[in-house]
mmCIF file of the C-alpha atoms, coordinates in Angstrom:
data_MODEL
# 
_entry.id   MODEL 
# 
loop_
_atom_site.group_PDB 
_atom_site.id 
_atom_site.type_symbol 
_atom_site.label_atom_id 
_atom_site.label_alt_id 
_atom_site.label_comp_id 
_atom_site.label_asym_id 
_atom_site.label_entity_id 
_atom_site.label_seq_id 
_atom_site.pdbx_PDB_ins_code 
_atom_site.Cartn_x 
_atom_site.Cartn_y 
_atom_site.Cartn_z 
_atom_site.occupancy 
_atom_site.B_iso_or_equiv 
_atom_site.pdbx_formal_charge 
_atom_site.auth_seq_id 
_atom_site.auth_comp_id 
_atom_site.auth_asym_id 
_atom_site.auth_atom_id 
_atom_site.pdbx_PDB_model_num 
ATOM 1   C CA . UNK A 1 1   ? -14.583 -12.297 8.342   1.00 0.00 ? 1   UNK A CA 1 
ATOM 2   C CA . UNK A 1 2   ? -16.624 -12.448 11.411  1.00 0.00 ? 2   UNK A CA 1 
ATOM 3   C CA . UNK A 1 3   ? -20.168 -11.274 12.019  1.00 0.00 ? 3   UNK A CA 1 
ATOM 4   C CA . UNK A 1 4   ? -19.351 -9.301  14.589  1.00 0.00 ? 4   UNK A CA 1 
ATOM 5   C CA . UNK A 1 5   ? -16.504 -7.100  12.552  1.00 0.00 ? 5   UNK A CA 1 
ATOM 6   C CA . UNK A 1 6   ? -19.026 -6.964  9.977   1.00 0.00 ? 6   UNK A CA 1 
ATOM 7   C CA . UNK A 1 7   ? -21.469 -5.942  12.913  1.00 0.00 ? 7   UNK A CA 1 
ATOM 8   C CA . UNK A 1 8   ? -18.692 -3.013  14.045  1.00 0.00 ? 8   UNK A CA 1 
ATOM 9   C CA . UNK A 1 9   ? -17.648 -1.823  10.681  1.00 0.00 ? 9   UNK A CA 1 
ATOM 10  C CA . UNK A 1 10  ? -21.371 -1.466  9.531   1.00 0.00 ? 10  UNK A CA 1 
ATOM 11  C CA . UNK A 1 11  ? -21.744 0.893   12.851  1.00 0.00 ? 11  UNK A CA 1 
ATOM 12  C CA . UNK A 1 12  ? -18.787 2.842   11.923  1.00 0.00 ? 12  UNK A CA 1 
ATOM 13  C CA . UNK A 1 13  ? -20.668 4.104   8.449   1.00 0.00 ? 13  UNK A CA 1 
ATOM 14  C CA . UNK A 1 14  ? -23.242 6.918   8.227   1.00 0.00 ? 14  UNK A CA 1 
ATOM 15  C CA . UNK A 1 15  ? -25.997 6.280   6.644   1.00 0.00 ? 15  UNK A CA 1 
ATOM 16  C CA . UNK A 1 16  ? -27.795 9.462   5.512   1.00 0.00 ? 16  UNK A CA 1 
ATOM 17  C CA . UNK A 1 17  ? -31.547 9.146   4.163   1.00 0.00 ? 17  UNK A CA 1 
ATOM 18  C CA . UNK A 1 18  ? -32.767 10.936  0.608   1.00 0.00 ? 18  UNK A CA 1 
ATOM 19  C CA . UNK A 1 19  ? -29.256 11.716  0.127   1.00 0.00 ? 19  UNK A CA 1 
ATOM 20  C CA . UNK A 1 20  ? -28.152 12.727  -2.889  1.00 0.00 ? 20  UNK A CA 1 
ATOM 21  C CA . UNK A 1 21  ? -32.232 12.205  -3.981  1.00 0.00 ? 21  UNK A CA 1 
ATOM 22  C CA . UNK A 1 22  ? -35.515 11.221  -2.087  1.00 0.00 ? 22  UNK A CA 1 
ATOM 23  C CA . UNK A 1 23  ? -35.519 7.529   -1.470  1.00 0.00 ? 23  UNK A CA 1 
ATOM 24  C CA . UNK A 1 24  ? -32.204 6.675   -1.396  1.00 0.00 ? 24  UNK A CA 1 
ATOM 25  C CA . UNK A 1 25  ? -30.297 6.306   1.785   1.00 0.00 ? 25  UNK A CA 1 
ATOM 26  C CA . UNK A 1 26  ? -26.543 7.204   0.942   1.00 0.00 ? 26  UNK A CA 1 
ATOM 27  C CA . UNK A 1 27  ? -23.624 5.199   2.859   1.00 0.00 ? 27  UNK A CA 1 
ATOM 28  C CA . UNK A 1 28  ? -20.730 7.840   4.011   1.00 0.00 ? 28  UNK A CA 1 
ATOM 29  C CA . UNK A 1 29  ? -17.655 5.843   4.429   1.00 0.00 ? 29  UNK A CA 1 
ATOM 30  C CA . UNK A 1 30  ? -15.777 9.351   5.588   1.00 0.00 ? 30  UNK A CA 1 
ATOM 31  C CA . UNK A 1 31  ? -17.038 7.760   9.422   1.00 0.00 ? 31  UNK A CA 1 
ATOM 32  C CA . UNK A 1 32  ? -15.407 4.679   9.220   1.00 0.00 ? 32  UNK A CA 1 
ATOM 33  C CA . UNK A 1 33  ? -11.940 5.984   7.499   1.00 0.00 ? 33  UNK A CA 1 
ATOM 34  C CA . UNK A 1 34  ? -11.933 9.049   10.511  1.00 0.00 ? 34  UNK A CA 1 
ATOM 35  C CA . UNK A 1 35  ? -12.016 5.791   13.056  1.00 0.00 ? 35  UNK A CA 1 
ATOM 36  C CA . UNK A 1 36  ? -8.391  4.556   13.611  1.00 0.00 ? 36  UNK A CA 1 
ATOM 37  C CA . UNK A 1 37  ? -9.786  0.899   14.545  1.00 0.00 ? 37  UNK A CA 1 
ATOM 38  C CA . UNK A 1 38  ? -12.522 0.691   11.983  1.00 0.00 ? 38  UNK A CA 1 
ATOM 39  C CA . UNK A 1 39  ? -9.871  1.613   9.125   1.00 0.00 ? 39  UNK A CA 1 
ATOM 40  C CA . UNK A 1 40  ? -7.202  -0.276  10.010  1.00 0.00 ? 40  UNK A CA 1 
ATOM 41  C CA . UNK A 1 41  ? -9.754  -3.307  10.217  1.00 0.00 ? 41  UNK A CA 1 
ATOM 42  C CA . UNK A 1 42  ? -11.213 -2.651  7.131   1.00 0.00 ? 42  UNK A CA 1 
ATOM 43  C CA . UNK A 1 43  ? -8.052  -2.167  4.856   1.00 0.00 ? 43  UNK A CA 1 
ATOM 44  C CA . UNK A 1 44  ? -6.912  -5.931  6.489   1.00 0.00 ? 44  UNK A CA 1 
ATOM 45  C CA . UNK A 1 45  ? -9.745  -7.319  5.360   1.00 0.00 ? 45  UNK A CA 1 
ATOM 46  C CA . UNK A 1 46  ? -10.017 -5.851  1.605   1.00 0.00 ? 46  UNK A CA 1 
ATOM 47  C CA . UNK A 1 47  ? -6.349  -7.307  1.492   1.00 0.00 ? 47  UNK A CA 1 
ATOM 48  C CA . UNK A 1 48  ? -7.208  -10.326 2.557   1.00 0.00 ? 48  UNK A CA 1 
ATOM 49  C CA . UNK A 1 49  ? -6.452  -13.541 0.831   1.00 0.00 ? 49  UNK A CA 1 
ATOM 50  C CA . UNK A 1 50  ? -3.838  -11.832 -1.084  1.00 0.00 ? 50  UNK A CA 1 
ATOM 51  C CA . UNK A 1 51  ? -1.027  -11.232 1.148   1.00 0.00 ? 51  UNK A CA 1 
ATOM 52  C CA . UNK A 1 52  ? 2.278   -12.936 -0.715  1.00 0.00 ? 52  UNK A CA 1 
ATOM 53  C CA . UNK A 1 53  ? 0.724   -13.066 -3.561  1.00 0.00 ? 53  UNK A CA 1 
ATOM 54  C CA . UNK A 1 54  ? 2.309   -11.408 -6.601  1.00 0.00 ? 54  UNK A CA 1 
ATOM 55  C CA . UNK A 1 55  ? -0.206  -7.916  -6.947  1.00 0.00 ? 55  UNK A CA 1 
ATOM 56  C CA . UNK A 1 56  ? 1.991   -5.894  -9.136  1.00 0.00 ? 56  UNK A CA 1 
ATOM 57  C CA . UNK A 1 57  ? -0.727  -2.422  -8.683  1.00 0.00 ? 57  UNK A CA 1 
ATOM 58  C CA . UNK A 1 58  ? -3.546  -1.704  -6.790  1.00 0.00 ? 58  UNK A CA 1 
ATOM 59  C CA . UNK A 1 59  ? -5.981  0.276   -9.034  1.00 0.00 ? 59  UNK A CA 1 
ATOM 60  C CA . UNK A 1 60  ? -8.712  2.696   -6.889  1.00 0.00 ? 60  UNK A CA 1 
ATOM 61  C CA . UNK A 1 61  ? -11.206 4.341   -8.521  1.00 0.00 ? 61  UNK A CA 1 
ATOM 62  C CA . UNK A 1 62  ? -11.443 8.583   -7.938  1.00 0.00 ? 62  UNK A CA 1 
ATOM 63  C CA . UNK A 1 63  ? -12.312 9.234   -4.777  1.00 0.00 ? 63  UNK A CA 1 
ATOM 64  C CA . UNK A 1 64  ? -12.551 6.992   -2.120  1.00 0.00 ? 64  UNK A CA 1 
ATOM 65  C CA . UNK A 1 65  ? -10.723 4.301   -4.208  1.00 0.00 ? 65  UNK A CA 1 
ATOM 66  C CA . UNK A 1 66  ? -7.835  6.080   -3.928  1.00 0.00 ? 66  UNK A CA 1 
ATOM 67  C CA . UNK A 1 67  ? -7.802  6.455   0.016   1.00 0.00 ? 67  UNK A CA 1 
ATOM 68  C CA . UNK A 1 68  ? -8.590  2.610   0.369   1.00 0.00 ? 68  UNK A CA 1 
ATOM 69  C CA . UNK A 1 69  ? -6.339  1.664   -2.707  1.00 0.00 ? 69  UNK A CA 1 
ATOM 70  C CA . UNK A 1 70  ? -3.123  3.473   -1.742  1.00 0.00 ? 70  UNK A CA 1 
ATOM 71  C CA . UNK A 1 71  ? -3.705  1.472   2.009   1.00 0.00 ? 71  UNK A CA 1 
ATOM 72  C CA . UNK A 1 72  ? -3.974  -2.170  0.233   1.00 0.00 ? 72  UNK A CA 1 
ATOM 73  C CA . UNK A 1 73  ? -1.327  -1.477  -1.977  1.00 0.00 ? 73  UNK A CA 1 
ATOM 74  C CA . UNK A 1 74  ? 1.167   -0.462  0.844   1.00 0.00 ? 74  UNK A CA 1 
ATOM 75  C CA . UNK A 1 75  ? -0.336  -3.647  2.376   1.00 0.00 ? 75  UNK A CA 1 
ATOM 76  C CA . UNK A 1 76  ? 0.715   -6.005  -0.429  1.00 0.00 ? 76  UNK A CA 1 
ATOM 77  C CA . UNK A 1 77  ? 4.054   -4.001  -1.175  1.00 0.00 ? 77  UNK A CA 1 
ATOM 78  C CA . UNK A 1 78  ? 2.098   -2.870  -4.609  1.00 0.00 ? 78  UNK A CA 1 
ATOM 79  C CA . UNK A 1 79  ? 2.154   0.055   -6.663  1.00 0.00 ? 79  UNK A CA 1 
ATOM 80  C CA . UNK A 1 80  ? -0.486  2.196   -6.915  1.00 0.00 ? 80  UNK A CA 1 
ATOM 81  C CA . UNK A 1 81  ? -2.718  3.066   -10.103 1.00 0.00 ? 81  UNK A CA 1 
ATOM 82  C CA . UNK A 1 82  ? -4.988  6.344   -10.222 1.00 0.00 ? 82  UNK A CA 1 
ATOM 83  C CA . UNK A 1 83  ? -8.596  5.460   -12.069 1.00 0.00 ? 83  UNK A CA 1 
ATOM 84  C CA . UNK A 1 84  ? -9.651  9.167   -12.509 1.00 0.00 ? 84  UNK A CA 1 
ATOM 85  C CA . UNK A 1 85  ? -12.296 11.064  -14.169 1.00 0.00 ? 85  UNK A CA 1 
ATOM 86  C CA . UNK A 1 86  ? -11.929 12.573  -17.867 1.00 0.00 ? 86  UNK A CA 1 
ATOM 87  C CA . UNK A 1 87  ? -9.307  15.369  -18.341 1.00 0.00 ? 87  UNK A CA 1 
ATOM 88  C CA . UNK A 1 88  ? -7.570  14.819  -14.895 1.00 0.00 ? 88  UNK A CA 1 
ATOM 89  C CA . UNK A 1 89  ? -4.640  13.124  -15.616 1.00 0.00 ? 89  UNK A CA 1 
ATOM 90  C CA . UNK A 1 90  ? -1.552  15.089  -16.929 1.00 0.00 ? 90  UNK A CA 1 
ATOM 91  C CA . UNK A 1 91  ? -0.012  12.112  -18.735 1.00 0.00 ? 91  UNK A CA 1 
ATOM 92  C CA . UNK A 1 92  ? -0.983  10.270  -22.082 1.00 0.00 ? 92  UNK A CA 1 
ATOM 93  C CA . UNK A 1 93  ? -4.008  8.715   -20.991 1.00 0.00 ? 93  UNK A CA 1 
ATOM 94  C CA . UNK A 1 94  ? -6.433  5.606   -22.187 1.00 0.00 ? 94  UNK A CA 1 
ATOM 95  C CA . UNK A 1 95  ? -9.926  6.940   -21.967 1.00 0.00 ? 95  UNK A CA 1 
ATOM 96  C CA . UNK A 1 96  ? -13.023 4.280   -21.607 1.00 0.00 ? 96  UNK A CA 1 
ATOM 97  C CA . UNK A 1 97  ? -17.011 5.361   -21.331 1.00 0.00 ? 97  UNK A CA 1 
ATOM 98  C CA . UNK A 1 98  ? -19.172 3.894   -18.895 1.00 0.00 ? 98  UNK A CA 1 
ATOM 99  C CA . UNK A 1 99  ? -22.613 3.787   -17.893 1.00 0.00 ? 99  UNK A CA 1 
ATOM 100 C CA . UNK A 1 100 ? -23.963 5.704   -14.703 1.00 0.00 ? 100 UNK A CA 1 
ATOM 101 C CA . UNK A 1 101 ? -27.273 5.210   -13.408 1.00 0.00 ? 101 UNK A CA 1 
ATOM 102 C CA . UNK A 1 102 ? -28.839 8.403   -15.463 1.00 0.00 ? 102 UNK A CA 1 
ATOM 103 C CA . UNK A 1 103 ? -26.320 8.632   -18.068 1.00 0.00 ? 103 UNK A CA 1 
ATOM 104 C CA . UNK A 1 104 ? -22.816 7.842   -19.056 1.00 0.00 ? 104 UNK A CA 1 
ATOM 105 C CA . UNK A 1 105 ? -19.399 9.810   -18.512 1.00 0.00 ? 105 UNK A CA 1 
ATOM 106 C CA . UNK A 1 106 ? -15.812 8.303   -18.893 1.00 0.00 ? 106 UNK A CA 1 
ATOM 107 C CA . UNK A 1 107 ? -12.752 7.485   -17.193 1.00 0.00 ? 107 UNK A CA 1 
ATOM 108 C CA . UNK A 1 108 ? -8.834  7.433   -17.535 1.00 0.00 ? 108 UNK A CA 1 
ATOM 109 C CA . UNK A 1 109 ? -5.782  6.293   -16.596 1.00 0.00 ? 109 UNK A CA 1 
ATOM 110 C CA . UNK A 1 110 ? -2.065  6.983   -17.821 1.00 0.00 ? 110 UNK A CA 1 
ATOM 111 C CA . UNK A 1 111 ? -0.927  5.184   -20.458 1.00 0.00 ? 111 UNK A CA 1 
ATOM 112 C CA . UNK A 1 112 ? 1.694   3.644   -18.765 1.00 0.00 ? 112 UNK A CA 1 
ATOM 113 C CA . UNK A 1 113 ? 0.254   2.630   -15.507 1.00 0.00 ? 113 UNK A CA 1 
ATOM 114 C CA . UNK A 1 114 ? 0.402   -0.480  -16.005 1.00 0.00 ? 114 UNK A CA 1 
ATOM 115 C CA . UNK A 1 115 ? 1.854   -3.112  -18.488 1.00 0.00 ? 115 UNK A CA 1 
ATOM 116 C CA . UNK A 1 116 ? 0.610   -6.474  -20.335 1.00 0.00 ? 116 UNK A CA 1 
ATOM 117 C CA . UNK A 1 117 ? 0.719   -9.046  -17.592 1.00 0.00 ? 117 UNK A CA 1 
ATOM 118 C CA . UNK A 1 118 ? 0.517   -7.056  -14.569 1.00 0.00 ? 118 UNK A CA 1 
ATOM 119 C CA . UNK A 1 119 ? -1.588  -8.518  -11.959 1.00 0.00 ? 119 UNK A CA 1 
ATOM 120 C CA . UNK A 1 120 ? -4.158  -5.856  -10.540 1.00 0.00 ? 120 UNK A CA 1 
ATOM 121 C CA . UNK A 1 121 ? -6.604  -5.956  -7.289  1.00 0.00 ? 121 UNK A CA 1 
ATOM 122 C CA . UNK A 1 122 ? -9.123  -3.132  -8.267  1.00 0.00 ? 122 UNK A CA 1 
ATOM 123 C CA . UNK A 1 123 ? -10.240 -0.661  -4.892  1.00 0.00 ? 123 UNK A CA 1 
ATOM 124 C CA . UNK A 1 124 ? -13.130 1.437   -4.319  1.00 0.00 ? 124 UNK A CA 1 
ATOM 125 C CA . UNK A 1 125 ? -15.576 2.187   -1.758  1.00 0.00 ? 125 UNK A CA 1 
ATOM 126 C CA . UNK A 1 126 ? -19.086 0.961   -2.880  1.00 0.00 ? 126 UNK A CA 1 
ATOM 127 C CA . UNK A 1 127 ? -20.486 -1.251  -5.275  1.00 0.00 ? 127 UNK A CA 1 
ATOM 128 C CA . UNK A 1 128 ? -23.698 -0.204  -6.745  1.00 0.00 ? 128 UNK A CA 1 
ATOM 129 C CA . UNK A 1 129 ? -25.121 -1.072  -10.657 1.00 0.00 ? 129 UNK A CA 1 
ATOM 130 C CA . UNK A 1 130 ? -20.914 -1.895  -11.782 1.00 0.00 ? 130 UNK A CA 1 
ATOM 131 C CA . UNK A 1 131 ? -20.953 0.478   -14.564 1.00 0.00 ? 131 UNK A CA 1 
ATOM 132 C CA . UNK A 1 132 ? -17.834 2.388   -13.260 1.00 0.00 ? 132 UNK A CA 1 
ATOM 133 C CA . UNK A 1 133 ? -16.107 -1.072  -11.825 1.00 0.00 ? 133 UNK A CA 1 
ATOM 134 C CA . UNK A 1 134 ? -16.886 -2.389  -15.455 1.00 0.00 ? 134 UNK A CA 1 
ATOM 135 C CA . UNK A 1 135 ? -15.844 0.455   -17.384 1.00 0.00 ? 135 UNK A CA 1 
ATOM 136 C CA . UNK A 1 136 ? -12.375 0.706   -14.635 1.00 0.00 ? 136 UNK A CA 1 
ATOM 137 C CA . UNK A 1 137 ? -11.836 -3.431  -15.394 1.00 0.00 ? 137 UNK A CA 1 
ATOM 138 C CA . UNK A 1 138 ? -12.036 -2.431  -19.458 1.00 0.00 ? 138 UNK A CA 1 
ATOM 139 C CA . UNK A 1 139 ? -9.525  -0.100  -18.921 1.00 0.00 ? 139 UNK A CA 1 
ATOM 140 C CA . UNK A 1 140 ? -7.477  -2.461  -16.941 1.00 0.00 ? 140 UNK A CA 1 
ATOM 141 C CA . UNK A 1 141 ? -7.835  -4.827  -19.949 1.00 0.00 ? 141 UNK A CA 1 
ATOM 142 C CA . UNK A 1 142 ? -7.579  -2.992  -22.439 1.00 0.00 ? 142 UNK A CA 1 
ATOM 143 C CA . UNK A 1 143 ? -3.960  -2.335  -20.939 1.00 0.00 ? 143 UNK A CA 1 
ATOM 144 C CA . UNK A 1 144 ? -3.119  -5.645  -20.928 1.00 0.00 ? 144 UNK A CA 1 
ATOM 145 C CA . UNK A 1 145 ? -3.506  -6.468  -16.998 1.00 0.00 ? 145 UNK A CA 1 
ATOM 146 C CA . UNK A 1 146 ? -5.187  -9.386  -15.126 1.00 0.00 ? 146 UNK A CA 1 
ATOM 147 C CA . UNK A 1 147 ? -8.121  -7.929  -12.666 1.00 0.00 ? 147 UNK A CA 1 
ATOM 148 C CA . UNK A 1 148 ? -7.267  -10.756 -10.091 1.00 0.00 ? 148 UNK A CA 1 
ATOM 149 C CA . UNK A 1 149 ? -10.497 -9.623  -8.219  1.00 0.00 ? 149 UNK A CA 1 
ATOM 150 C CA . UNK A 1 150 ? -12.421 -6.243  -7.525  1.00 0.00 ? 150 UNK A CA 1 
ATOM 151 C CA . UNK A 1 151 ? -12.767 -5.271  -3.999  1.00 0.00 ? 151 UNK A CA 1 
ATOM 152 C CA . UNK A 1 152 ? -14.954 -3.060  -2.483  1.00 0.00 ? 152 UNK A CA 1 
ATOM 153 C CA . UNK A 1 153 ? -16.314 -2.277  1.741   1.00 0.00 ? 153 UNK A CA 1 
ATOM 154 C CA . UNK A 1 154 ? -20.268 -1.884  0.876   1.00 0.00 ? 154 UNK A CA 1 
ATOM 155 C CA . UNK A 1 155 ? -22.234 -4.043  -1.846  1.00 0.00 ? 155 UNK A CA 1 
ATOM 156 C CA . UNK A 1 156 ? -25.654 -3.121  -2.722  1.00 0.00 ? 156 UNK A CA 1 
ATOM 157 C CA . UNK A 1 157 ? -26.833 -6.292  -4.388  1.00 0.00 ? 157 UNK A CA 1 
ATOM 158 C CA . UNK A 1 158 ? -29.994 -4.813  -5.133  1.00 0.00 ? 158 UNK A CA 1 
ATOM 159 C CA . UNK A 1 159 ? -28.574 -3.005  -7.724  1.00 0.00 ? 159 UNK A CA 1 
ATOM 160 C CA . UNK A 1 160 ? -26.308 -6.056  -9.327  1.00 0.00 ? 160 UNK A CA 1 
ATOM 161 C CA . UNK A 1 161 ? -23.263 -4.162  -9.648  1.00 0.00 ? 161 UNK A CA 1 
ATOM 162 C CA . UNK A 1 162 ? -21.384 -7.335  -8.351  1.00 0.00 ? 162 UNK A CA 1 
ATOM 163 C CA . UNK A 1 163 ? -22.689 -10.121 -10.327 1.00 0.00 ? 163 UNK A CA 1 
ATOM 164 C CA . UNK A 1 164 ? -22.132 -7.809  -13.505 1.00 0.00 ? 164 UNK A CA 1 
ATOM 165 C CA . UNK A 1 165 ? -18.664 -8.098  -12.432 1.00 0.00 ? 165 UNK A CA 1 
ATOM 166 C CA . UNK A 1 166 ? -18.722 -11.478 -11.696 1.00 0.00 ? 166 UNK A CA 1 
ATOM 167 C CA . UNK A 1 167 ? -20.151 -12.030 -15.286 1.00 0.00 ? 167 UNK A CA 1 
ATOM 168 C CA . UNK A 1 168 ? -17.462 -10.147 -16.739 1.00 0.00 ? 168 UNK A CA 1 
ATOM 169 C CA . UNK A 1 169 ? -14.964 -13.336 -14.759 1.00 0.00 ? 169 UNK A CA 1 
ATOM 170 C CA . UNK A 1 170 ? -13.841 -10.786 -12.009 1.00 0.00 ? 170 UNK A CA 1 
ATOM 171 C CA . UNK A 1 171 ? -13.416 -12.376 -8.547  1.00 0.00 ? 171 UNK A CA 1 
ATOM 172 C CA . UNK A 1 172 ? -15.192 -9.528  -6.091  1.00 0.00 ? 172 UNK A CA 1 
ATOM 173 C CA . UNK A 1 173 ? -14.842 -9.184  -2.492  1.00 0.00 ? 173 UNK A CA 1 
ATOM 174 C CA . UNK A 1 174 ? -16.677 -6.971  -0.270  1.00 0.00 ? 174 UNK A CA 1 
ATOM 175 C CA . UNK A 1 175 ? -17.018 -6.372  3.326   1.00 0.00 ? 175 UNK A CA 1 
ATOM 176 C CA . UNK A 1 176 ? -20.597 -6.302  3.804   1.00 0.00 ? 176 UNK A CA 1 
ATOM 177 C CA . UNK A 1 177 ? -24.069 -5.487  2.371   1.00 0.00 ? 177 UNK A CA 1 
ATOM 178 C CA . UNK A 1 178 ? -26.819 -2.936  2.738   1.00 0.00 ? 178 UNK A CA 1 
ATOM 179 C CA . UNK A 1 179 ? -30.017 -3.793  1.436   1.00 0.00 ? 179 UNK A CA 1 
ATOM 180 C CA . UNK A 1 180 ? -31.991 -0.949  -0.735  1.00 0.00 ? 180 UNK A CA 1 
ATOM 181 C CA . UNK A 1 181 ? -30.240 1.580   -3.207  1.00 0.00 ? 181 UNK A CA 1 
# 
């Protein structure tokens, strides 16, 4: 990816300052997905290197995962898996806990989303401390799937959300950084 598409998606997020507490600057990706260009641009890259490879699903995690997710999977000709929040899923679910910065909640998926052996590109918006990307790849695994990487559009490696994946032998791609929380 070049710096200057790095340069243009960056401008195409809002950053809003002491949002959703003082001292933290929150990144809005609503901006970039209302842009045409900027979207379109950004869903090429998150499916890039993958593109005739065998993805069976694209998992996103609730919310912006699944706006970004359902794109790359229609990219790669991939179905698309729903990582939701307890108690939102109408199906037999799989339920996993995971840590949040101030606390822990849990997660689901139906049952039969996906089966032993499925290859699986996991989607969301932002990386932060991984406890939800962790707690989504568990799920994944306990399921039987290969996580053949975790992609996201922002990384905050301050917070180490990344290399906790990367620990965990996840392959993670992201379209740029911000430093800070």
């Amino acid at each position: 990816m070049t710096e200057r598409l790095v340069t243009d998606l960056k401008a195409a997020i809002r950053s809003i300052p002491d949002y959703p507490k003082p001292g933290v600057v929150f990144r809005d990706i609503t901006t970039l997905l209302g842009d045409a260009r900027a979207f379109r641009r950004a869903v090429d890259e998150m499916v890039q290197p993958w593109p005739g490879s065998k993805i069976d699903k694209v998992a996103g995690i609730e919310a912006r995962g699944f706006i970004l997710g359902g794109a790359v999977a229609h990219q790669l000709s991939a179905g698309f898996v729903p990582i939701r929040k307890k108690g939102k899923l109408p199906h037999a679910t799989v339920r996993v806990a995971y840590s949040l910065e101030y606390g822990i909640d849990e997660m689901e998926m139906h049952r039969d989303a996906v089966t032993p052996g499925d290859r699986v590109i996991l989607v969301d918006d932002l990386i932060a401390t991984g406890g939800t990307a962790a707690g989504a790849v568990k799920l994944l695994h306990n399921l039987g799937a290969e996580v053949v990487a975790a992609v996201f559009v922002i990384d905050l490696p301050d917070l180490g959300g990344a290399d906790k994946l990367r620990e965990l032998g996840i392959t993670v791609r992201t379209l740029m950084s911000f430093d800070g929380h």
